[in-house]
Every structure is written in C-alpha cells, then in structure tokens.
TIZA-226955 format. One record per residue (C-alpha): residue in three letters; z, y, x. Coordinates in steps of 0.05 Angstrom, whole numbers, plus 5000, padded with zeros to 4 digits. Example, Ala and Ser with C-alpha at 12.3 -4.5 7.8 and 13.67 -1.06 7.14 Angstrom:
BEGIN
Ala515649105246Ser514349795273
This chain:
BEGIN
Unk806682594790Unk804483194745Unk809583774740Unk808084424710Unk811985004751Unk818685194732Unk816885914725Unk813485614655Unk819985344635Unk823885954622Unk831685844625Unk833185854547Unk828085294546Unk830884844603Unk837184984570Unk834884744504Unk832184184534Unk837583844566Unk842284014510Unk838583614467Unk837482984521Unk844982994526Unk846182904456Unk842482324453Unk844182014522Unk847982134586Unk843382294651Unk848681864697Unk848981504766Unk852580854777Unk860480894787Unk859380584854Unk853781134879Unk858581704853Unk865181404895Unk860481364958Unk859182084955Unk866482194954Unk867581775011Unk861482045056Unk865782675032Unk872882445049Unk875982774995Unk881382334999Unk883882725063Unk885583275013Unk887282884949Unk894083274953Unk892783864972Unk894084344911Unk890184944947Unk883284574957Unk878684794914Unk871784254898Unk866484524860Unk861384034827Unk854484464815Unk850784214759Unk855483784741Unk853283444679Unk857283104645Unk862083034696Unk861482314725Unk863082534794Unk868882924773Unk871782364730Unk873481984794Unk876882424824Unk880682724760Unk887082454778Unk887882784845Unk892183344857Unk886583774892Unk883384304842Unk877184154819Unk871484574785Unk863884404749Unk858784774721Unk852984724687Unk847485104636Unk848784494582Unk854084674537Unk852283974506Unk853683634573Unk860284124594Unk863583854528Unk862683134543Unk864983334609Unk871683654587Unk872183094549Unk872682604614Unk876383064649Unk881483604618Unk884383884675Unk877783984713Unk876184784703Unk868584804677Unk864185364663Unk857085484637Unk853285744690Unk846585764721Unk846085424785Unk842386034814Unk847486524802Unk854686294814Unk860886624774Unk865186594835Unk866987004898Unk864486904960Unk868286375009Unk872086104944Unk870585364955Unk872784825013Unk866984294990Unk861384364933Unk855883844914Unk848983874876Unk847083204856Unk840283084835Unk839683684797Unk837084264851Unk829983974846Unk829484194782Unk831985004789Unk826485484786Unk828585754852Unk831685154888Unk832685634949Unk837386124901Unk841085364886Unk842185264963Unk844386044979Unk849286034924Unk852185424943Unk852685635012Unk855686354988Unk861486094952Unk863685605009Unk868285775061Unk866785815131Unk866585085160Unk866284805090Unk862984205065Unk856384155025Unk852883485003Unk846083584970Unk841882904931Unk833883034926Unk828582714914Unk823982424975Unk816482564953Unk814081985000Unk818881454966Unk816180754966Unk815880814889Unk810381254887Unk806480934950Unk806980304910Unk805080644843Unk798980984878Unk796780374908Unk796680014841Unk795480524789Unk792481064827Unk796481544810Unk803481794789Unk806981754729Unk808982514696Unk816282614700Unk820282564634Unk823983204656Unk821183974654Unk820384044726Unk821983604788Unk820483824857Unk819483264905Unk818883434983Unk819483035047Unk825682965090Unk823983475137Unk821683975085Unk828383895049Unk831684015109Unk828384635130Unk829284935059Unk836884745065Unk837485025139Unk832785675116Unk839185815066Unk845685725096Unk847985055107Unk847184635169Unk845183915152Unk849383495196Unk847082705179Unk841982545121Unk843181875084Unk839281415031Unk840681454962Unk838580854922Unk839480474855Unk843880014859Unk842379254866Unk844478874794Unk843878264774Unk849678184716Unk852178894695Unk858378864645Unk857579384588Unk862179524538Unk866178904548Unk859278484547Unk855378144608Unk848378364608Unk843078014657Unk838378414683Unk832678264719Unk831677954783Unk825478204798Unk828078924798Unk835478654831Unk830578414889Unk827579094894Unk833379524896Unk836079044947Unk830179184991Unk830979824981Unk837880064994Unk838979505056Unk832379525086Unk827280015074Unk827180595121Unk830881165113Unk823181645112Unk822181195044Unk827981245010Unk828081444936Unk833182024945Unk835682305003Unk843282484996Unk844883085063Unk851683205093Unk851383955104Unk856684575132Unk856385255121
C-alpha cells in the first residue's frame, strides 16, 4: 500500500481534506461494531454517574457517541473537522465537542475516567503525540481503548498474492503496523494494553437502509464471516486494544 508521510500533509491540508469527504459522505462503522466497543468498555457500569467524564478522540461524526447520548454520564468528542463536529452536534446536542487536534488536547491533565481513538490514530502525523495525549488527560487507573490497523491483515496477503501488490489508500496517510509493534508504541507512551481483540466488518447478507432491504453479496457475507469467527487474531483487519493508564 503506497502512503506518502504525513509530515507532507501539513495539518490545514488534512483538515481540508476530511472536511470536504464529510460533506459528501460519512466515514462510519456499523451500529453493531460501535455498541461492542461500549461493551468491551462497560460503560454501562457508569451510565448514571453524572461525574464521569468519556472523551471520544477523533470523534467524527459522532457515531460512537450517539449510542450512548442518552446516558446520564458526561460525555465529550473532538475532532480537526468542523464539517464532521457539526454533523456530530447534530446527533448528539448534549455531548460537549470541540475542534481539536488529536496531538494536542485542550484539557487538563487526569480530566477523563475512559477515552477512545477509533480508527483515526493511524493517520496523525505523530501517532505517538495521539497516544501521550490520550494517556495525559486520563486519570490514574482509567480506561483507554485504541482501533488500528494490522499491516499483516489477510486482505493484503490475499491482495499480494493475486495482484502483487497493494492498493494506495484513499486517505492522506495510513500507518499500518503489526500487533506487537502497536503495542510497543502504545506501552512506549503511557497506557498499559491489557487484552487486544479483532476488529472486523461485519458479516451481511440483507442490510435494511432507509426503510429498504438491500442484498448484498454473499461472496463478501462469506468472507467477513471467516474473518471475524475464524481467522486468527495475528490476521485480523484491525486490532481494537483494551488499555489503562
């Protein structure tokens, strides 16, 4: 997979870029990947709890935070989109969101009980920044949950094998390491992992959409299926780590 280095993407332009992506669609998980975060997470323990305070780093448009939007817990997002942060006020009004860099948080330290990245540290400049922030603003014993990118997926064997190469990425930059290089970046910058976990697409074979049933193919249902029940953990196509401060 061809990536140019971030430092050639300079933060006015990444900005720029995904302001105009979001305009023209959301970058989104599945409902059902987003409520097993929360679970791996269990946020519910602290659904009333008035003084906990969540933060959602890189937050997009705030799918994660619109399932929880309706607790009582306080809850907080950021990104550098101001195109995504709208749509994500939108979803969720009484979620505080602010436009911020993932590299440089606007809060004090040991502000946060739990904070999550999803699927958007591999794309910082300085990932390692992403991870000491995050770690920074969490209190002692708090909860971190990080998604990344494996760069020995089964995708890209299989695309190797049959193309001979990777595809580029559609997005500026997209770092892609192994499962123990993730971990020692993570560990190097002051969170403990404490149990890594696959992160897959989910398996679909009928999705409903805007009140219509759309079929989708089996060929790919079969392969996700694989994927998320079977293949090893080494091979998985993100890896989603538990971590503490």
């Amino acid at each position: 997979m061809k990536h140019a280095p971030a430092s050639q993407y300079h933060l006015k332009d990444r900005q720029e870029f995904y302001d105009k992506t979001f305009k023209t669609k959301d970058i989104q998980d599945h409902p059902s990947n987003y409520r097993s975060i929360l679970k791996i997470l269990e946020i519910l323990r602290y659904a009333q709890d008035d003084h906990f305070k969540f933060l959602d780093i890189s937050c997009g448009s705030g799918r994660l935070l619109q399932e929880i939007k309706d607790l009582t817990l306080k809850t907080f997002g950021g990104d550098f989109s101001k195109t995504a942060l709208d749509l994500a006020k939108a979803r969720c009004p009484k979620t505080n969101f602010i436009l911020f860099n993932g590299e440089k948080l606007p809060f004090k330290n040991d502000t946060f009980y739990m904070a999550t990245n999803c699927g958007s540290l591999e794309h910082y400049e300085h990932p390692q920044m992403g991870i000491s922030e995050m770690s920074r603003v969490l209190k002692k014993g708090g909860k971190a949950l990080i998604i990344v990118p494996n760069s020995f997926q089964w995708r890209h064997i299989v695309e190797v094998f049959w193309r001979g190469g990777l595809k580029d990425s559609w997005q500026t930059y997209d770092l892609h390491l192994t499962k123990s290089d993730w971990i020692k970046l993570i560990q190097e910058n002051g969170l403990k992992v404490l149990k890594t976990y696959k992160f897959e697409d989910v398996p679909e074979l009928i999705q409903w959409n805007k009140g219509q049933i759309k079929l989708k193919s089996f060929k790919k249902f079969l392969r996700d299926l694989l994927a998320k029940y079977l293949f090893p953990l080494n091979f998985t196509k993100q890896f989603m780590f538990l971590c503490a401060k």
